[in-house]
N, C-alpha and C positions, 0 to 999 in steps of 0.2 A: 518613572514610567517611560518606555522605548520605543510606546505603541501601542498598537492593538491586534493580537494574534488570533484569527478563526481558525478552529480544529473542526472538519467534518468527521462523520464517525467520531464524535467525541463523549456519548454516554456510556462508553466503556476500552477496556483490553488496551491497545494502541495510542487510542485516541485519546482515554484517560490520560498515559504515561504521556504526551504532548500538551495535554494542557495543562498539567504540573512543570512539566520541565520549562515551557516557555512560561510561566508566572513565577517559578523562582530566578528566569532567565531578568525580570522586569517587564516582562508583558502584559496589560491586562490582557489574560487569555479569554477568549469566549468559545466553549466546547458545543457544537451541536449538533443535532444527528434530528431523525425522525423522534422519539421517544427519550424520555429520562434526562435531557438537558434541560436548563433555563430558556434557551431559546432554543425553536426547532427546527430546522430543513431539511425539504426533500432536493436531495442533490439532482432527482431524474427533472425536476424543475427549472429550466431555465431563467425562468422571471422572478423566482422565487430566490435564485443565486444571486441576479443580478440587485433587487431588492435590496439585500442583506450587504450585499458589497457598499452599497450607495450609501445606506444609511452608517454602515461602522466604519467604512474606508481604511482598511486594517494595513498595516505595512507586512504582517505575515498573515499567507492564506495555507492552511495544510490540507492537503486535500487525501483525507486519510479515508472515506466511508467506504465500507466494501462488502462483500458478502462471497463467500469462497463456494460454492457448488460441490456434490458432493457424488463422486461414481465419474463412473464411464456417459459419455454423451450420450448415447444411443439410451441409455434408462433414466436419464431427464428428461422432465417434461420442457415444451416450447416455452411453457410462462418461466420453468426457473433459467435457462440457458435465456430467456430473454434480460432478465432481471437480472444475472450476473453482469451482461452484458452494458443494461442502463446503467446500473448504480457504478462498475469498477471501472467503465471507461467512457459514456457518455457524462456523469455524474463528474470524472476529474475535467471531460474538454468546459465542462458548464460553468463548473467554478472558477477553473483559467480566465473562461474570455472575459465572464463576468466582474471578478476582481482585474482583471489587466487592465482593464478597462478606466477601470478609478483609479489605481494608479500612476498610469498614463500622466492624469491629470493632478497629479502630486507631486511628493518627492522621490517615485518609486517603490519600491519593495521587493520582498521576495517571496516565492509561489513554489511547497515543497510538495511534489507528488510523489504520492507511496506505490509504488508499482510491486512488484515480490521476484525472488528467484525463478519464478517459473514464467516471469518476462522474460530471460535470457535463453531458457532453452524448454522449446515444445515440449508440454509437461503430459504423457498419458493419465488415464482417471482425471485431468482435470483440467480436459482439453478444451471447455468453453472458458475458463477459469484464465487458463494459460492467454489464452488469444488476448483476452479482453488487458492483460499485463503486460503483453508483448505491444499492443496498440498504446498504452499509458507510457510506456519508456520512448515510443516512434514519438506521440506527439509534443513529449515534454522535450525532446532533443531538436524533434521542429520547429517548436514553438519557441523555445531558448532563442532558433537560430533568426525567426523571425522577430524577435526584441533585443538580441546582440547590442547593438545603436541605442540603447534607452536605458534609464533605470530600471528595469523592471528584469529579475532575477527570474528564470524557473529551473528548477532540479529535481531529480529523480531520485529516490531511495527503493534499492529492492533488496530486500530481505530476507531473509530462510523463514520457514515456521514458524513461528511466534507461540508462545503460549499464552493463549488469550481463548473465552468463550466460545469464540468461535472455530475453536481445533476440538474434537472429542475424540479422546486418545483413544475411546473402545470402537470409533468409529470404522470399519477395514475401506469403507469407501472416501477414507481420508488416507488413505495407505502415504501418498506422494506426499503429504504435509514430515512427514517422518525420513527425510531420506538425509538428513544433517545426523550428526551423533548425539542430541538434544534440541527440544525449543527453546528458542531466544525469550529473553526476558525482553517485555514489551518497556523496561523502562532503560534494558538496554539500547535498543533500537530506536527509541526516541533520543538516545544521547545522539546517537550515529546521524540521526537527520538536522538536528542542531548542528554537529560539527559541520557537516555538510552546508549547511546554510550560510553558515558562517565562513566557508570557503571559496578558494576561485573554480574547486570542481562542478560538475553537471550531474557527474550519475554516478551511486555508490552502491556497494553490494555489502549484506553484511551476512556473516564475517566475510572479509574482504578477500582471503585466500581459497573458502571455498567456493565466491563467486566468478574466478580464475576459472576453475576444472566448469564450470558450469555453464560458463562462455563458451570454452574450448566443443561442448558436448552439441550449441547450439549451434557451431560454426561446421559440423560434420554429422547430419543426419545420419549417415552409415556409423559412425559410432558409437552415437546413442543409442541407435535400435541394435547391437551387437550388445552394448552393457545393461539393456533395458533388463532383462531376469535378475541378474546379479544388485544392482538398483534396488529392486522392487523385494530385494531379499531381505536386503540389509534393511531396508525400510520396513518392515515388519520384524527383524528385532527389535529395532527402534521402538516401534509401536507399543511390543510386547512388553518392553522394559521399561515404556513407558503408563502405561497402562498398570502394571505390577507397582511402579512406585508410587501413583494414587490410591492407590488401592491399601498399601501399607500407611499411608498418613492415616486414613479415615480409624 
């Protein structure tokens, strides 16, 4: 045994494929989420993180809970653009301090935040969504820079799409989940955040090459809103063809 690894968000999708990989990794893993784990937390809970860090003093914290919002901001209500907001980015600062904290007081560890591609560049349809991923990669890059000097690790993993529960491919107000030529297999992306842990990198993107063009799109507002039709084209073949190959399984 190498330790003791918390997955938030761990009663499905992501977070499942995290607590399989880090217990074949040698970890005892402990997945949990609000619902459907052995043990349960709410990430919007501060006391509740800190709690949980004290009692298991984990050497890996994954801070995977999230919840993706779905449409244009203007036809979300304030409770769901609130609640994206708690859980995908006050929910990662809650578990940071809270596990940092105990490790501090250890032999350190490492603290992997799942942030998504649409942290690297302003996402339309899923612009409280975006905000809340783009604040998860600022803090985890400031946070790194304020524990540089210590044991204590933090890294970023952002991601394309996922195919996990919480994508529904007939969904059109999930249009931007669709703008890769496939979902990622959620037990691929948990490899990628392993690798990543186990590295001297901070922030990865996966796949790595289309998180290149995706940087580039964040780093030139006029260029995204130029490619945004063409984008949002392609992403509804995407959809479409995704949508069509569920639909042939059943």
């Amino acid at each position: 045994m190498v330790g003791t690894a918390v997955i938030t968000g761990g009663a499905g999708g992501l977070g499942s494929a995290f607590a399989v990989m880090l217990a074949s990794a040698g970890y005892d893993a402990v997945p949990v989420d609000l619902h459907g784990t052995p043990r349960a937390l709410d990430v919007t809970d501060p006391d509740a993180c800190r709690a949980l860090a004290e009692e298991l003093a984990p050497t890996v914290w994954v801070n995977c809970a999230g919840v993706t919002g779905r449409g244009d901001v203007l036809d979300q209500s304030t409770l769901e653009i609130e609640t994206i907001v708690r859980v995908n980015l006050l929910g990662v600062i809650h578990g940071s301090r809270a596990v940092a904290r105990v490790m501090l007081t250890r032999d350190g560890g490492t603290i992997l935040n799942v942030a998504s591609m649409a942290g690297w560049a302003p996402t339309p349809h899923l612009a409280a969504y975006s905000a809340a991923k783009h604040g998860v990669r600022a803090f985890s890059v400031a946070f790194a820079a304020e524990l540089r000097d210590t044991g204590v690790a933090v890294k970023c993993l952002l991601p394309d799409g996922i195919r996990t529960p919480m994508v529904d491919v007939r969904d059109p107000r999930q249009l931007m989940s669709f703008t890769g030529r496939r979902l990622l297999e959620p037990d691929a992306v948990a490899a990628a955040g392993v690798r990543l842990m186990g590295s001297r990198g901070l922030v990865a993107t996966v796949p790595h090459r289309r998180g290149i063009g995706v940087r580039l799109l964040g780093l030139s507002p006029r260029l995204a809103f130029a490619l945004q039709r063409r984008v949002e084209q392609r992403a509804r073949r995407h959809q479409a063809r995704a949508a069509g190959s569920r639909e042939a399984r059943r």
